[in-house]
KOLDOLUM-225693 format. One record per residue: residue number from 1; residue in one letter; chain; x, y, z of N, C-alpha, C in turn. Coordinates in Angstrom, 1 decimal. Layout:
! KOLDOLUM-225693
REC/pos/code/unit/nx/ny/nz/cax/cay/caz/cx/cy/cz
REC/NUM/A/A/X/Y/Z/X/Y/Z/X/Y/Z .
...
END
This chain:
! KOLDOLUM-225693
REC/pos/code/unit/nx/ny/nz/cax/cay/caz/cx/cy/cz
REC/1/X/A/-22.1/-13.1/14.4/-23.0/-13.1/13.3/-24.4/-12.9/13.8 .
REC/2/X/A/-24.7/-12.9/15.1/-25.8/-13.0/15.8/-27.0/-13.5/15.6 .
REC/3/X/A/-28.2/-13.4/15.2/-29.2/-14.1/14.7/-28.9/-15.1/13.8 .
REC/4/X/A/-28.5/-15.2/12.7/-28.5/-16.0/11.2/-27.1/-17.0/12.0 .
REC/5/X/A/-26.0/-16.6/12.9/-25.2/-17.4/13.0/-25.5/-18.5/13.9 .
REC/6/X/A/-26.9/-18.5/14.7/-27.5/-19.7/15.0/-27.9/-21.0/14.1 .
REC/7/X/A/-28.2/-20.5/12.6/-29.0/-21.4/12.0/-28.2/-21.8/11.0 .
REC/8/X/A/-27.3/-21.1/10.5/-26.4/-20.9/9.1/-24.8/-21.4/9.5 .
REC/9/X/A/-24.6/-22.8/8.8/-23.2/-22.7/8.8/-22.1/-22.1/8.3 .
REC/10/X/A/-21.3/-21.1/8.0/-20.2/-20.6/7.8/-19.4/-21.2/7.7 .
REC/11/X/A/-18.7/-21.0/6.6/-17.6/-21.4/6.4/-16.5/-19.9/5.4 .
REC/12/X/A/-15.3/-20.3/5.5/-14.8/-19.0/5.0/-14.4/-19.4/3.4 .
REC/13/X/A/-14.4/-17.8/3.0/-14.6/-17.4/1.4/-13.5/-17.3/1.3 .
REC/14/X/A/-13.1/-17.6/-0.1/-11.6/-17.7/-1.0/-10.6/-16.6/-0.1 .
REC/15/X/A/-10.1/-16.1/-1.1/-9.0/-14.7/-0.9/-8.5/-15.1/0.8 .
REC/16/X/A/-8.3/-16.5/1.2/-8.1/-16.5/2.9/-8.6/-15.7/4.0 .
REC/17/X/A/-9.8/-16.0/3.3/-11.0/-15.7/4.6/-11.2/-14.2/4.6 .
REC/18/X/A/-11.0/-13.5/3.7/-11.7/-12.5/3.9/-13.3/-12.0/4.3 .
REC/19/X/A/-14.2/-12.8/3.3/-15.3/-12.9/4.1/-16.1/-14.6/4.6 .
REC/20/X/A/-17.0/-14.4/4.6/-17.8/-15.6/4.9/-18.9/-16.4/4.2 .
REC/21/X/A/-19.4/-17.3/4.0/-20.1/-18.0/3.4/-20.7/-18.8/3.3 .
REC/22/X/A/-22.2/-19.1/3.5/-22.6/-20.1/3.6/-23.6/-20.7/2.4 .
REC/23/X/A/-23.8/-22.3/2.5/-24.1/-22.7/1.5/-26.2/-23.3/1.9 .
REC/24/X/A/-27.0/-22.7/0.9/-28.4/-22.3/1.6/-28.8/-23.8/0.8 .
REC/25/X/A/-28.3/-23.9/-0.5/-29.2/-25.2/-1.8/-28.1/-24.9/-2.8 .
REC/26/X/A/-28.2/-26.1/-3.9/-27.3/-26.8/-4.2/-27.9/-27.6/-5.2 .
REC/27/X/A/-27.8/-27.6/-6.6/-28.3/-29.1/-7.3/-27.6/-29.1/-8.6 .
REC/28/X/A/-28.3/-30.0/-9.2/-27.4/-30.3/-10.5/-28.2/-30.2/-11.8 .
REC/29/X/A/-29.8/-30.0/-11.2/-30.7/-30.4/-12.2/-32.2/-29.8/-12.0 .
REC/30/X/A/-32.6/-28.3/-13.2/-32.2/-28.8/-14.5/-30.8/-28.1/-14.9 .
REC/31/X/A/-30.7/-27.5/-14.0/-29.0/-26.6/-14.4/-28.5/-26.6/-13.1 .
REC/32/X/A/-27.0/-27.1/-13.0/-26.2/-27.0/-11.9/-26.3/-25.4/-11.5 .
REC/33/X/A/-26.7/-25.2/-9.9/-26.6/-24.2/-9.4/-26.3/-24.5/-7.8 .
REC/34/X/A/-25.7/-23.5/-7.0/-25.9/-23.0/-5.7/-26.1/-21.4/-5.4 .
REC/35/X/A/-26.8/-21.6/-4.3/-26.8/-20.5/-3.5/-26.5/-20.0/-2.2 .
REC/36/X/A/-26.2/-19.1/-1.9/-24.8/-18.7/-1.0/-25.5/-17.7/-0.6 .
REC/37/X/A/-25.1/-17.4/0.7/-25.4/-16.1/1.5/-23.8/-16.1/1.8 .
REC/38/X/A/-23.6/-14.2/1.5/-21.8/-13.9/1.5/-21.8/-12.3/2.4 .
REC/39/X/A/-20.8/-12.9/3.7/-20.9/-12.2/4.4/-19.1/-11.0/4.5 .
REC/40/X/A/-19.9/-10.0/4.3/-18.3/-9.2/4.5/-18.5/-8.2/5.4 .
REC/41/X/A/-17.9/-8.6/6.4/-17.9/-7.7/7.7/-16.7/-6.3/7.5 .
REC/42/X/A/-16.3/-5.5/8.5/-15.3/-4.5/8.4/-14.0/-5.3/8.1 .
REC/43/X/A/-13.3/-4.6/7.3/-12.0/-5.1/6.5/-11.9/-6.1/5.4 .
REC/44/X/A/-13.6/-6.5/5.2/-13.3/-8.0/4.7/-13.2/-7.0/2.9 .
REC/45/X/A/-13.1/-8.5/1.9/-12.7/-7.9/0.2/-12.6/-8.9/-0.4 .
REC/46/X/A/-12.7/-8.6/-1.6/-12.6/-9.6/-2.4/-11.8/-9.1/-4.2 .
REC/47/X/A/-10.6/-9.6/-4.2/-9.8/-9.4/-4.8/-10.0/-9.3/-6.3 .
REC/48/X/A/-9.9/-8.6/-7.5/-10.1/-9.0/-8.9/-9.8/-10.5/-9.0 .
REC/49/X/A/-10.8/-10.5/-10.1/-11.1/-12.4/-10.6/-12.3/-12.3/-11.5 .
REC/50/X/A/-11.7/-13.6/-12.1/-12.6/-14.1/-13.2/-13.0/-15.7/-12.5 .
REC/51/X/A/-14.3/-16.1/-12.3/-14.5/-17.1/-11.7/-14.4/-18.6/-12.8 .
REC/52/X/A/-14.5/-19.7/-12.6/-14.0/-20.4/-13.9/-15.6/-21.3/-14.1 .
REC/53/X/A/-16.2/-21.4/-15.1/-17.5/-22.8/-15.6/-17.1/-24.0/-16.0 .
REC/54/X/A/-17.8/-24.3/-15.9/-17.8/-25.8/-16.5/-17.3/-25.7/-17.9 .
REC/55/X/A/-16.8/-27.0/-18.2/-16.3/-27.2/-19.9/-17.5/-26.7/-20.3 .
REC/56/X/A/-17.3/-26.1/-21.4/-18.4/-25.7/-22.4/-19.4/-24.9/-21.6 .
REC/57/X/A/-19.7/-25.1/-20.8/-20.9/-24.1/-19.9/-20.7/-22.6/-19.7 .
REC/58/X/A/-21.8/-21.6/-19.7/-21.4/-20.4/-19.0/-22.4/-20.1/-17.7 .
REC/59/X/A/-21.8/-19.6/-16.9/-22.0/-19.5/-15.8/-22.8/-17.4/-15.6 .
REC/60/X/A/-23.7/-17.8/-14.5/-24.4/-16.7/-14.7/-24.6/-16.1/-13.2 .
REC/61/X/A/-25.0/-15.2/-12.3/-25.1/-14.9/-10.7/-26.0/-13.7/-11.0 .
REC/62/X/A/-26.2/-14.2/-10.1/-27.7/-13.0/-9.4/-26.9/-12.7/-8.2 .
REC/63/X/A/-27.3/-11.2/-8.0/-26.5/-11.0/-6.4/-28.0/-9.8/-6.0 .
REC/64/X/A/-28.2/-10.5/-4.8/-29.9/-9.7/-4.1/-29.2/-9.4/-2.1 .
REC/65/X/A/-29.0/-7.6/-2.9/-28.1/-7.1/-0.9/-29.1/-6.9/-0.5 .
REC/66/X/A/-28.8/-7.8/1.1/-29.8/-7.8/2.2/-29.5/-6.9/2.9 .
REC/67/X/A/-28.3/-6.6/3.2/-27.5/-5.5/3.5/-26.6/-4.7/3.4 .
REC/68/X/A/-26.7/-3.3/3.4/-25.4/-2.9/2.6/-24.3/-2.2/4.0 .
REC/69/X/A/-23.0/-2.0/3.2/-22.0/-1.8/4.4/-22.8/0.0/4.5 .
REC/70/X/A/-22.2/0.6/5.8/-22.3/2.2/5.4/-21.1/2.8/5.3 .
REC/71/X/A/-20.3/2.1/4.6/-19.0/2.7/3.7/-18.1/1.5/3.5 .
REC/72/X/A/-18.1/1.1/1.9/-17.3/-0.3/1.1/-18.6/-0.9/0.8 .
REC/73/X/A/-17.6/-2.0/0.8/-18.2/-3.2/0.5/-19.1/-3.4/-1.4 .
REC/74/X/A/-18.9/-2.7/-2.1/-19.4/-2.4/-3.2/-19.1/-3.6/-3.8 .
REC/75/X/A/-20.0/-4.2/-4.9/-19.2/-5.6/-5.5/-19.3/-4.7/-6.7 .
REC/76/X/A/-18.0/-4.7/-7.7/-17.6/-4.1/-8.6/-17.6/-5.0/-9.7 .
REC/77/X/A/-17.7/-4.1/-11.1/-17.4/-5.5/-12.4/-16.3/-4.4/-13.1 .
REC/78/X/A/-15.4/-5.2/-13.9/-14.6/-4.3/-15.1/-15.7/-4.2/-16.3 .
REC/79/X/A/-16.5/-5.1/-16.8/-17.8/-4.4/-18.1/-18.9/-4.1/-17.2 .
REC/80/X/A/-19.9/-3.4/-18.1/-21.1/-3.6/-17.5/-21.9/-4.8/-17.4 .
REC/81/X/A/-22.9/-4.5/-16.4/-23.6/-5.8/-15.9/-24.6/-5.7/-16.3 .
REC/82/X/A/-25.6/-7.2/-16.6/-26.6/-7.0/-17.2/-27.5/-6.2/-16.8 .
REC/83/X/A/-27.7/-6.4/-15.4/-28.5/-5.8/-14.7/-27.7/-4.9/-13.3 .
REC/84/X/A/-27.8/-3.8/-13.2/-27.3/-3.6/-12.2/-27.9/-2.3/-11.3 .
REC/85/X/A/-29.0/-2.8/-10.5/-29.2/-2.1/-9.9/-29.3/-1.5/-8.0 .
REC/86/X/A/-29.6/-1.0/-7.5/-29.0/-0.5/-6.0/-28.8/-1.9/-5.4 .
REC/87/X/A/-29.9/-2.8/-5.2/-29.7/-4.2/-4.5/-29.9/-5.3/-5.4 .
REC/88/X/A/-29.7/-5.4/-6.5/-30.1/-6.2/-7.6/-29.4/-6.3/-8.6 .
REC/89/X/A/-28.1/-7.3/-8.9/-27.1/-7.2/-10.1/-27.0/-9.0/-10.6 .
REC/90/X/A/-27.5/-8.6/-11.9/-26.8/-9.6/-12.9/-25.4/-10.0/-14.0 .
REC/91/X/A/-24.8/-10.3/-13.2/-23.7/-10.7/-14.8/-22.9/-12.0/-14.4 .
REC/92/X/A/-22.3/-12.1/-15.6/-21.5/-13.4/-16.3/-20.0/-13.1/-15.3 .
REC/93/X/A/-20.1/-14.2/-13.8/-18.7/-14.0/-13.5/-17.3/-15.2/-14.1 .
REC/94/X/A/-18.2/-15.7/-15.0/-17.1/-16.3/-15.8/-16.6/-15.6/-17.3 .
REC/95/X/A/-16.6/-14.1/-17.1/-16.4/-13.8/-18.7/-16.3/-11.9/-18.0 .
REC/96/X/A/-16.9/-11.9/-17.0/-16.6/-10.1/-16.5/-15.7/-10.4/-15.0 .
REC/97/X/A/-14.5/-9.6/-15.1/-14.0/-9.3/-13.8/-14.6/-8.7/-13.0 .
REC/98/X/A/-14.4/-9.7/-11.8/-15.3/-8.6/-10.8/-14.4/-8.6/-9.0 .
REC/99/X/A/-14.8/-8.1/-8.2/-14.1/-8.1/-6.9/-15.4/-7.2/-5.9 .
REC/100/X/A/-15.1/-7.4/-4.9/-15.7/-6.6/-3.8/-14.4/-5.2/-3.2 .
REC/101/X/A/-14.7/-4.4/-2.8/-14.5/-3.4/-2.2/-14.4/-3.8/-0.8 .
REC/102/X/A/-13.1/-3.1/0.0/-12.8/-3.5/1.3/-13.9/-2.3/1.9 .
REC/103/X/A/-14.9/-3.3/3.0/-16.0/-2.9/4.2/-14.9/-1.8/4.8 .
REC/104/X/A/-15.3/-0.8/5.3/-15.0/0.4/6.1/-15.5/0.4/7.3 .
REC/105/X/A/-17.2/0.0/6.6/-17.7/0.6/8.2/-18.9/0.0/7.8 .
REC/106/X/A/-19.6/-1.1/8.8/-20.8/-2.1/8.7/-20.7/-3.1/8.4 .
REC/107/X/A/-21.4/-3.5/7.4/-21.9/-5.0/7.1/-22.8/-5.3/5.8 .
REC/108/X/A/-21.9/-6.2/4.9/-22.8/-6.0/3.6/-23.0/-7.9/3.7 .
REC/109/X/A/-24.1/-7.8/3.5/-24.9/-9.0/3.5/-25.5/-9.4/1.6 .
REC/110/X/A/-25.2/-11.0/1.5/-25.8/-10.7/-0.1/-26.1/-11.9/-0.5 .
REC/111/X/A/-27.1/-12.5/-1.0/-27.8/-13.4/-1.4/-27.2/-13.5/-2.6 .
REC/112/X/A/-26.4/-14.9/-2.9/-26.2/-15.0/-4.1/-26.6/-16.2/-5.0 .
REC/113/X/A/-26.6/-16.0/-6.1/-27.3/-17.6/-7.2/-26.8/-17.3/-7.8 .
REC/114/X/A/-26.1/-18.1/-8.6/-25.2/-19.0/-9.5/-25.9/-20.0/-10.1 .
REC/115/X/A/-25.9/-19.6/-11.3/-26.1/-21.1/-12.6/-25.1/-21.2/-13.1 .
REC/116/X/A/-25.4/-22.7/-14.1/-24.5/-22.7/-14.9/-25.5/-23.4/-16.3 .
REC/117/X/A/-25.2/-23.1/-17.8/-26.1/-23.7/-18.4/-25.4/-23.7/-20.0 .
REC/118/X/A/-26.1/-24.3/-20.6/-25.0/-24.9/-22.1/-25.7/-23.4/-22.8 .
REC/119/X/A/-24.1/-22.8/-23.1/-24.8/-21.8/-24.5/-25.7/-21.3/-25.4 .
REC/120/X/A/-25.8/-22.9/-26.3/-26.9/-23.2/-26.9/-28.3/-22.6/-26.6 .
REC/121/X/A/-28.8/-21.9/-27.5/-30.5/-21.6/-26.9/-31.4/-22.6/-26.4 .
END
């Protein structure tokens, strides 16, 4: 992991370790959230899914690529996303299917944040 894997603990991501992940901050308040740096090296993926929220809550992610593979690694949705731009995507992974694309060749690197927050306006 070379530089970042001095400072950053890893730990492995769902789907049995396809990629990697570490945990940056974490709270409960004023809206339960973490954030995650998610690492998918060559071969790594991430399977279709719907992620699950809290009772009554919906859950929201920001995803900011630090780096992209140079072939894969795409994080995909079945709807469109709020936002979805080259390094910059918002949507609801409790309500849009989504998965990563298996890495080919490089390294996709990605800043992620996750809320969660009551419906209600």
């Amino acid at each position: 992991m070379g530089f970042l894997g001095d400072f950053i603990k890893w730990e492995v991501g769902r789907e049995g370790g396809k990629y990697k992940k570490a945990i940056i901050a974490k709270g409960l308040w004023p809206l339960p959230f973490h954030i995650h740096l998610l690492s998918f090296e060559k071969g790594s993926s991430i399977n279709w899914h719907v992620d699950e929220a809290g009772a009554g809550r919906e859950q929201h992610q920001c995803n900011i690529f630090l780096r992209k593979a140079k072939e894969g690694g795409e994080f995909i949705t079945k709807l469109p996303m709020a936002i979805d731009w080259s390094r910059f995507q918002v949507f609801r992974p409790d309500q849009n299917q989504h998965s990563v694309k298996k890495v080919k060749e490089g390294h996709t690197l990605v800043l992620s944040i996750r809320w969660e927050k009551d419906p209600s306006p």
